[in-house]
C-alpha positions as CSV (number, residue, x, y, z in Angstrom):
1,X,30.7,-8.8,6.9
2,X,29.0,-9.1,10.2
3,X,28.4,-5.2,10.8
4,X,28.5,-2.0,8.6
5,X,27.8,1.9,8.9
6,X,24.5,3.3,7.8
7,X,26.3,6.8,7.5
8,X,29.4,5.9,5.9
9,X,29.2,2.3,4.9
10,X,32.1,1.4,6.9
11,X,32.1,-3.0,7.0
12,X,34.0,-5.2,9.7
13,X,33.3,-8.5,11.2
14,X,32.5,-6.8,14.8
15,X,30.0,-4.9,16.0
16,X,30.7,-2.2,17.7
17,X,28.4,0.4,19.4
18,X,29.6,3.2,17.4
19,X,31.6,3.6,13.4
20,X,35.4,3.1,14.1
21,X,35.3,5.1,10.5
22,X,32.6,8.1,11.2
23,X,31.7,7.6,14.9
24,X,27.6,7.1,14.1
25,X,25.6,5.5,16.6
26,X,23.7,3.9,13.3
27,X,25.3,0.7,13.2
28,X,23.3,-2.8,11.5
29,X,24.8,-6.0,13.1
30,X,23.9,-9.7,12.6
31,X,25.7,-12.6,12.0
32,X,23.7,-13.4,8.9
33,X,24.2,-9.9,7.5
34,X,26.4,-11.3,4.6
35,X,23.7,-14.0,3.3
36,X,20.3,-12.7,3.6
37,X,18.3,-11.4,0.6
38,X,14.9,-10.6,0.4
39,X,13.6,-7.1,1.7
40,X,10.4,-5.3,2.7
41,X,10.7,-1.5,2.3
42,X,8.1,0.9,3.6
43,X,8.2,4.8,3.1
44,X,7.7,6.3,7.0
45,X,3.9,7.7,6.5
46,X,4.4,8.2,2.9
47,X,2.1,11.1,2.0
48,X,2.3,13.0,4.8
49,X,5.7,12.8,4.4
50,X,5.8,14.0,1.1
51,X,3.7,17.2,2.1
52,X,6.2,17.9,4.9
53,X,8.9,18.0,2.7
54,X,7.1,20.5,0.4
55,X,6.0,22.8,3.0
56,X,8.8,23.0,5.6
57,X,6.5,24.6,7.6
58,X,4.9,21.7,8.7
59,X,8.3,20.1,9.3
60,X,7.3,20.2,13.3
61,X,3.5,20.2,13.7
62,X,1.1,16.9,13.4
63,X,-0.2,16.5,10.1
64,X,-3.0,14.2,9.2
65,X,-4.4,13.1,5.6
66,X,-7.2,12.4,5.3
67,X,-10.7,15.0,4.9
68,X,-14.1,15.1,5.3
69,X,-16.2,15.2,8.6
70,X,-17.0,11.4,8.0
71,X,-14.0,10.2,6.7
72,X,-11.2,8.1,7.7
73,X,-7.5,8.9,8.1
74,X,-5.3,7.8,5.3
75,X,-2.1,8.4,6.7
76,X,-0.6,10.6,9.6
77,X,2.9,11.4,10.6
78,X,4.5,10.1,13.2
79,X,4.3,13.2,15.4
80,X,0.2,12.7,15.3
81,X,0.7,9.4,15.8
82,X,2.3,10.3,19.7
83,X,-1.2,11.5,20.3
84,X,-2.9,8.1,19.0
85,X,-3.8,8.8,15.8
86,X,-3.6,5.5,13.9
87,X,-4.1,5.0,9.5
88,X,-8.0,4.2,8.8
89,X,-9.4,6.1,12.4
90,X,-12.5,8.3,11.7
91,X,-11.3,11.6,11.0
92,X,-13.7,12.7,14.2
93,X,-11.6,10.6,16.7
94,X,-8.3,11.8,14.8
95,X,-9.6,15.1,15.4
96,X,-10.3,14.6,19.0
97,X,-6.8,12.9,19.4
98,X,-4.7,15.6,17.9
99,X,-7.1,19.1,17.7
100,X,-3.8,21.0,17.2
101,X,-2.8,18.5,13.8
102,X,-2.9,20.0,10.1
103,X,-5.6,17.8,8.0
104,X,-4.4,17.6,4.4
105,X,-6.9,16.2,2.0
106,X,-4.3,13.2,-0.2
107,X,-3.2,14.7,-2.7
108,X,-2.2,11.4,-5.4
109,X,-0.8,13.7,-8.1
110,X,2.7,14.3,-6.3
111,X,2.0,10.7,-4.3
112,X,2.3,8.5,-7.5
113,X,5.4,9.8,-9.4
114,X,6.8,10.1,-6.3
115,X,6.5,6.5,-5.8
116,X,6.9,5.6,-9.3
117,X,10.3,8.0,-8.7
118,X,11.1,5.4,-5.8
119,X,10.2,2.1,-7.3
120,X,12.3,2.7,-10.9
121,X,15.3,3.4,-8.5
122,X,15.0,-0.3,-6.8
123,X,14.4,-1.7,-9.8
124,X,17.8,-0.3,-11.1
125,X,19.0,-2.8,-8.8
126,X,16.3,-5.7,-9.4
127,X,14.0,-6.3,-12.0
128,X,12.7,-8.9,-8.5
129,X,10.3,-6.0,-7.2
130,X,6.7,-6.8,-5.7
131,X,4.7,-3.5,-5.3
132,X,2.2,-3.8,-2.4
133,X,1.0,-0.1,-2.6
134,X,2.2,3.2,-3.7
135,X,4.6,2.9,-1.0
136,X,5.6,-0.3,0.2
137,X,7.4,-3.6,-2.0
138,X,9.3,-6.7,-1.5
139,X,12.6,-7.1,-2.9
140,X,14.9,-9.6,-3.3
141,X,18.2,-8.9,-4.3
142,X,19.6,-13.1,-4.5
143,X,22.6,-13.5,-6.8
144,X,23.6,-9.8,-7.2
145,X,26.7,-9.7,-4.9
146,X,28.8,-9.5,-8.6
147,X,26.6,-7.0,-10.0
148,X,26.6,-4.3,-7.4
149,X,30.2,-5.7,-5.7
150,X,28.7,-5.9,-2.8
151,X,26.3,-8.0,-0.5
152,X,22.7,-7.6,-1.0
153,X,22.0,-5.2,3.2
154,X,24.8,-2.8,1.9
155,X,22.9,-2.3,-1.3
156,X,20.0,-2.1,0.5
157,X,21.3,0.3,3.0
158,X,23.1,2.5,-0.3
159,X,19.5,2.5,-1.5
160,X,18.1,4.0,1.7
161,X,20.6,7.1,1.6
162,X,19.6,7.6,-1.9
163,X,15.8,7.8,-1.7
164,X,16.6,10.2,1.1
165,X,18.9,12.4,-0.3
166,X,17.1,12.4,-3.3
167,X,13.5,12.5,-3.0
168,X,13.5,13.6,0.3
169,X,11.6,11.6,2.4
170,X,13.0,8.4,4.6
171,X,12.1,4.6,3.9
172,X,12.6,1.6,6.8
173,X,14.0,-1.7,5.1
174,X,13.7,-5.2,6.8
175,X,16.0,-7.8,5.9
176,X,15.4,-11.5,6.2
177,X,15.2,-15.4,4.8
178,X,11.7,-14.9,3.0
179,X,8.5,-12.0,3.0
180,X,6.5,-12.8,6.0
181,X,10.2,-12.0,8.1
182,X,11.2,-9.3,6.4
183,X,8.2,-7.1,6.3
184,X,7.9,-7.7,10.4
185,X,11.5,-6.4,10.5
186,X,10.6,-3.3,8.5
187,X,8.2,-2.6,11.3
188,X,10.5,-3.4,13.9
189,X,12.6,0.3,14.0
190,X,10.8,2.8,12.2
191,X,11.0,5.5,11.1
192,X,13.9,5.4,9.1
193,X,15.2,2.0,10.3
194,X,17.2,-0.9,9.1
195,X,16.0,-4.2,11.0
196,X,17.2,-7.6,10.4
197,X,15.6,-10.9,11.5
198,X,17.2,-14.4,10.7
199,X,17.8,-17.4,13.2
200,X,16.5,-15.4,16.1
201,X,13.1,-14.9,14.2
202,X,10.7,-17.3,16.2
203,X,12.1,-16.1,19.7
204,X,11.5,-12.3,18.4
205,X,7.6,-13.7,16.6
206,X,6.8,-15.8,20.0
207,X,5.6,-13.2,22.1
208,X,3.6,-11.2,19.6
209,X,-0.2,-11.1,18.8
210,X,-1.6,-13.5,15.8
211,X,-3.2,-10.6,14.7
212,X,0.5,-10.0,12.9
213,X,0.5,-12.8,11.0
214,X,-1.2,-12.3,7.3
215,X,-4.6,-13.6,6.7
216,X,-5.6,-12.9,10.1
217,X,-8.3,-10.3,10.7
218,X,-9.6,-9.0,13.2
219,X,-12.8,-11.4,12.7
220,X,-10.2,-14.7,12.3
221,X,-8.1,-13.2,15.3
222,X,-10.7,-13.6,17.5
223,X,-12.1,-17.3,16.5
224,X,-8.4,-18.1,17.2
225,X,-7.9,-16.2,20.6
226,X,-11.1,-18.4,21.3
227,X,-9.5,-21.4,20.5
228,X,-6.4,-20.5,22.9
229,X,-4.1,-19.2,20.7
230,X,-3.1,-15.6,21.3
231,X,0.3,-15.2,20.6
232,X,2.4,-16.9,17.9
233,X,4.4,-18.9,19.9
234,X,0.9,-20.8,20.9
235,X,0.5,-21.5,17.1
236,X,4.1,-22.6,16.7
237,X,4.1,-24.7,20.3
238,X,0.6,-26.5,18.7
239,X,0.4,-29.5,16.7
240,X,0.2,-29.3,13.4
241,X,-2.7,-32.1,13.0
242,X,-4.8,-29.8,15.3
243,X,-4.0,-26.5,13.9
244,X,-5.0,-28.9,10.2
245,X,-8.3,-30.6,12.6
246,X,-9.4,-27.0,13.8
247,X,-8.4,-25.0,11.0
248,X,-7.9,-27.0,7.8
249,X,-4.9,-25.6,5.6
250,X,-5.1,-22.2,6.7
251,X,-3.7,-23.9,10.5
252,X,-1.2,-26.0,8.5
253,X,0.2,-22.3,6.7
254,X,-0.3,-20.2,10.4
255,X,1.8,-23.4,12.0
256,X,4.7,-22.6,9.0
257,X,4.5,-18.8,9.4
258,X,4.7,-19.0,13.9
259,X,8.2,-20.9,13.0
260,X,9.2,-18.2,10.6
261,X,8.4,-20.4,7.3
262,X,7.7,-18.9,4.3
263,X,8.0,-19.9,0.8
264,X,6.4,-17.5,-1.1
265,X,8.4,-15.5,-4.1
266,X,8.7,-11.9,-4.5
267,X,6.3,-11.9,-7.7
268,X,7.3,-9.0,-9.5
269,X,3.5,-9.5,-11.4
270,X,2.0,-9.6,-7.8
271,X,1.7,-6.1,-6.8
272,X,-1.7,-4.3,-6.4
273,X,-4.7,-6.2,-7.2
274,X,-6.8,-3.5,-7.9
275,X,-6.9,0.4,-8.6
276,X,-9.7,2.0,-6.8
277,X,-10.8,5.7,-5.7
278,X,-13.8,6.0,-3.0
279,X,-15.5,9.0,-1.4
280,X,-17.0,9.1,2.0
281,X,-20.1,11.3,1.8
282,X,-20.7,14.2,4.6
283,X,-24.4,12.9,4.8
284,X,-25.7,9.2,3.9
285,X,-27.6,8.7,0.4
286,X,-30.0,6.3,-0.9
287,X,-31.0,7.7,-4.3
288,X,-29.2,6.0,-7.2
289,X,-28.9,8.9,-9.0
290,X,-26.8,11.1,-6.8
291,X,-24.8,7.9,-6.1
292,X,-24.1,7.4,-9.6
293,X,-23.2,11.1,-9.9
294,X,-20.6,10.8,-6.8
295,X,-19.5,7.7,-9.1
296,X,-18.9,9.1,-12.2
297,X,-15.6,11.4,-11.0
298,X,-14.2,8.2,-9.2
299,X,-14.2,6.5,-12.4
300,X,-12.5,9.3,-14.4
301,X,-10.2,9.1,-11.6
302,X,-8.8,5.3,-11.9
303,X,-9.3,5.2,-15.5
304,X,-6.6,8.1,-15.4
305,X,-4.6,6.3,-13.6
306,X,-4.7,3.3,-16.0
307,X,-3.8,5.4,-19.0
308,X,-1.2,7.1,-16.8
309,X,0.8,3.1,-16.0
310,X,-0.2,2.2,-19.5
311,X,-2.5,-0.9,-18.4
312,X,-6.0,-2.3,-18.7
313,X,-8.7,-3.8,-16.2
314,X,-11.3,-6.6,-17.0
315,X,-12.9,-6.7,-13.6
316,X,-14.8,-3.7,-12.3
317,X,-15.9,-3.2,-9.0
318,X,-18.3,-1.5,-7.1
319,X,-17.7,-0.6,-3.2
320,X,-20.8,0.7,-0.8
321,X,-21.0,0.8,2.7
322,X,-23.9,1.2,4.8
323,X,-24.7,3.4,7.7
324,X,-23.8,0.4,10.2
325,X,-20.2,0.1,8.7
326,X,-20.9,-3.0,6.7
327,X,-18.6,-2.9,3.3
328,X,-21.0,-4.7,0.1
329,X,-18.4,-5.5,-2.9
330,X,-19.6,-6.0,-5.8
331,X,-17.7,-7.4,-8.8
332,X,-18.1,-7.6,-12.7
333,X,-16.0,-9.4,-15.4
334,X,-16.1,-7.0,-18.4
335,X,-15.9,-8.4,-22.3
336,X,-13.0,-7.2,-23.0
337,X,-10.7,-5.2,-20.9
338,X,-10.5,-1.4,-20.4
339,X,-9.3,2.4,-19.0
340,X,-11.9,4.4,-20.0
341,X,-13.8,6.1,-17.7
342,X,-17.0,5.3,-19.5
343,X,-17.0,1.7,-19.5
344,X,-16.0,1.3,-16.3
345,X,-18.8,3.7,-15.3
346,X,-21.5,1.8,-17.7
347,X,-20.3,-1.6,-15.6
348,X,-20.1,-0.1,-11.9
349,X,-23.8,2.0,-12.3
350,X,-25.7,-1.5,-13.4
351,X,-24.0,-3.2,-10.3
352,X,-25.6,-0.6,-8.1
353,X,-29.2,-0.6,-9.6
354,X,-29.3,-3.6,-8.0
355,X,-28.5,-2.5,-4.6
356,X,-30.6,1.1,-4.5
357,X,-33.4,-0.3,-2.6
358,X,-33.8,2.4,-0.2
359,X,-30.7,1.7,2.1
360,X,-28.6,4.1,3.1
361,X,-24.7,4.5,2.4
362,X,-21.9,6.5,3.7
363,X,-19.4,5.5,1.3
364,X,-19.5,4.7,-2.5
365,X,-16.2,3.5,-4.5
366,X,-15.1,2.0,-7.9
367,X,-12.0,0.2,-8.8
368,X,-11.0,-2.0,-11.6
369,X,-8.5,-5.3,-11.0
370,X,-7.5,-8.0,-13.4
371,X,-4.5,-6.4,-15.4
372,X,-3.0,-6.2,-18.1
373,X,-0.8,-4.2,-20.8
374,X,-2.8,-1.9,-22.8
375,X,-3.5,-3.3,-26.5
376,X,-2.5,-6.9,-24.9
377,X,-5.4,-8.4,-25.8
378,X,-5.4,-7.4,-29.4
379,X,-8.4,-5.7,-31.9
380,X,-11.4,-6.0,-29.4
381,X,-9.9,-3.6,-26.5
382,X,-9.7,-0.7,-29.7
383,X,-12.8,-1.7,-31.6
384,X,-16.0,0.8,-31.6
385,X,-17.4,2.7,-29.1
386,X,-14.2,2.5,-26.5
387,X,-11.9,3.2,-29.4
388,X,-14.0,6.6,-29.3
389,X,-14.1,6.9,-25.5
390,X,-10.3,6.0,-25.0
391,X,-9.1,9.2,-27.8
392,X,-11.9,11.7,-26.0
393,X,-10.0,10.8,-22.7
394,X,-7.2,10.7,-23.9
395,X,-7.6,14.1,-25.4
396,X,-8.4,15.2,-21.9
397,X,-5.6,13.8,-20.4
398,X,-3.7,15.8,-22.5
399,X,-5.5,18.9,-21.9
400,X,-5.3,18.5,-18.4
401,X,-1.3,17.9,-18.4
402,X,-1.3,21.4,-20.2
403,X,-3.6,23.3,-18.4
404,X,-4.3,21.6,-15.2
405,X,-6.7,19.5,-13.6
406,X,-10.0,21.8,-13.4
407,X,-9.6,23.6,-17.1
408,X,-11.5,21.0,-18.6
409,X,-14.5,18.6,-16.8
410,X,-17.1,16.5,-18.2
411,X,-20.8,17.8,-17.9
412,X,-21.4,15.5,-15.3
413,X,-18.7,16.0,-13.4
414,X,-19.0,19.5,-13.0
415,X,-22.8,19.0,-12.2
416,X,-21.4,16.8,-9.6
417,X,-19.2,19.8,-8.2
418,X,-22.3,22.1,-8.0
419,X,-24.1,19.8,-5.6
């Protein structure tokens, strides 16, 4: 199989412009189709496309999410994006971009069982899944040609007709040799595309910014722009003892990645790192106390979504940023891991006492990392006073399954809401 049908899965050993079965121009052809394995799949702008599938009257407009008068855009469709709105712009420049765009503030309790909807439906197919985010994982699909009687891109491209039709919203898949490849290919045709890269891979990486390459930010980009090399083809032309000289064995792994190396594995246990909620404030704030009231909601917020995946945290951390865009992270190993609320809260609040010295923030956040299954560590994650914290939440989980989110809020909480 050199070529197949993206409509009606039609497979030959040519590649012709159009289906000889169905006529569609949506044709995938390479000459490693047959052999290649490992997959990136990214929803097209996820949320946003979940709200325009919900209200159909947003079908044609720009929609942004995001909120706040001093917050950032999480997401936009690809409509806003025409007009240069990008993820993780200021809402104010989004706004100035695109004044005609809807602004819909995210909305995680359709977002996550939609993607946990997605995710269980490529793991019907591989138990080899690495979740990246709520909508974005590697997949590699090696040795199940016998299992799904079929090569591993028409499986793929089976799975991309099925989240559509089913869920309603369209994914792009890249297909390639390792991770780095395929998740440039999954960027290569979107929205809704199917990109391969194999063989031709360093020709199609040569002319593009390092900036692509992972590990590179914006701050590394430049130091290596500095040192001549702009493009990946100038790391893949260089030597590897200088790249090792200049840049020790970060150069060495660049050098691999410019000639379309990688060896990594899709882990399956190397998915998110850490579950976090954050607010961006509509004025900047110094006092710990109103900070640690903004906090307490964003901890009842990701403990919930602990209880809700069923695992635990031992590392809590604390997130500020300042007025001049500086990001302080603060982290804290806890004595035993949780998902309550409280502890997470107890952890987060001593980490900020010691940065409430009068400076001002514009953004407060708290996450926990460091999984595990809940109950995995045995008696100590149930003993005493987080025994009594986990039923109380739990109690209002259940509550707010029954009668919604805002029947039932804890004192603080709601005194949070009246400010």
């Amino acid at each position: 199989m050199k070529a197949f049908c993206r409509d009606c899965f039609w497979t030959g050993d040519t590649a012709p412009r159009r289906c000889p079965a169905c006529g569609s121009p949506r044709m995938v052809a390479h000459d490693e189709l047959a052999t290649l394995s490992i997959a990136h799949m990214d929803c097209d702008a996820f949320y946003a496309s979940v709200e325009k599938r919900d209200r159909p009257e947003l079908r044609d407009v720009p929609v942004i999410i995001g909120g706040g008068v001093r917050g950032v855009v999480s997401t936009c469709c690809y409509i806003a994006r025409m007009s240069g709105v990008r993820s993780a712009m200021p809402m104010f420049t989004a706004r100035k971009l695109c004044p005609q765009a809807v602004i819909l503030k995210p909305d995680f309790s359709k977002y996550v069982p939609e993607s946990q909807r997605i995710m269980a439906m490529i793991r019907d197919l591989t138990p080899l899944v690495q979740t990246l985010s709520l909508d974005e994982c590697w997949i590699d699909l090696s040795g199940t040609e016998r299992l799904h009687g079929m090569p591993p891109a028409l499986t793929l491209a089976r799975l991309q007709a099925r989240i559509e039709a089913e869920v309603g919203i369209t994914v792009s898949i890249g297909l390639a040799p390792n991770k780095f490849l395929a998740k440039i290919a999954s960027e290569l045709d979107k929205p809704r595309g199917f990109s391969v890269l194999g063989a031709e891979a360093a020709s199609v990486l040569a002319p593009k910014s390092v900036r692509i390459l992972p590990g590179v930010g914006p701050v590394f980009a430049a130091t290596l722009e500095k040192a001549g090399y702009r493009t990946v083809g100038d790391l893949a032309r260089a030597e590897l003892k200088e790249l090792a000289d200049q840049f020790g064995s970060h150069g060495m792994s660049l050098h691999r990645l410019a000639q379309g190396e990688d060896a990594r594995l899709v882990n399956p246990g190397g998915g998110r790192k850490t579950i976090s909620a954050e607010t961006t404030f509509n004025e900047d704030y110094s006092d710990r106390g109103t900070l640690e009231d903004i906090l307490w909601p964003l901890c009842e917020k990701v403990a919930r979504q602990l209880r809700k995946e069923g695992i635990t945290g031992r590392v809590a951390v604390l997130k500020l940023r300042r007025t001049d865009f500086k990001i302080i992270t603060r982290r804290r190993t806890l004595p035993a891991p949780t998902q309550t609320a409280r502890t997470l809260f107890n952890a987060v609040r001593e980490l900020l006492a010691n940065e409430t010295d009068g400076t001002l923030y514009r953004l407060i956040g708290a996450g926990l990392s460091d999984f595990e299954e809940a109950g995995a560590s045995g008696g100590d994650f149930f003993a005493g006073d987080e025994t009594r914290a986990l039923k109380h939440e739990t109690a209002m989980d259940r509550l707010a399954e029954k009668f919604g989110k805002g029947a039932l809020v804890t004192g603080r909480a709601l005194k949070t809401a009246k400010d």
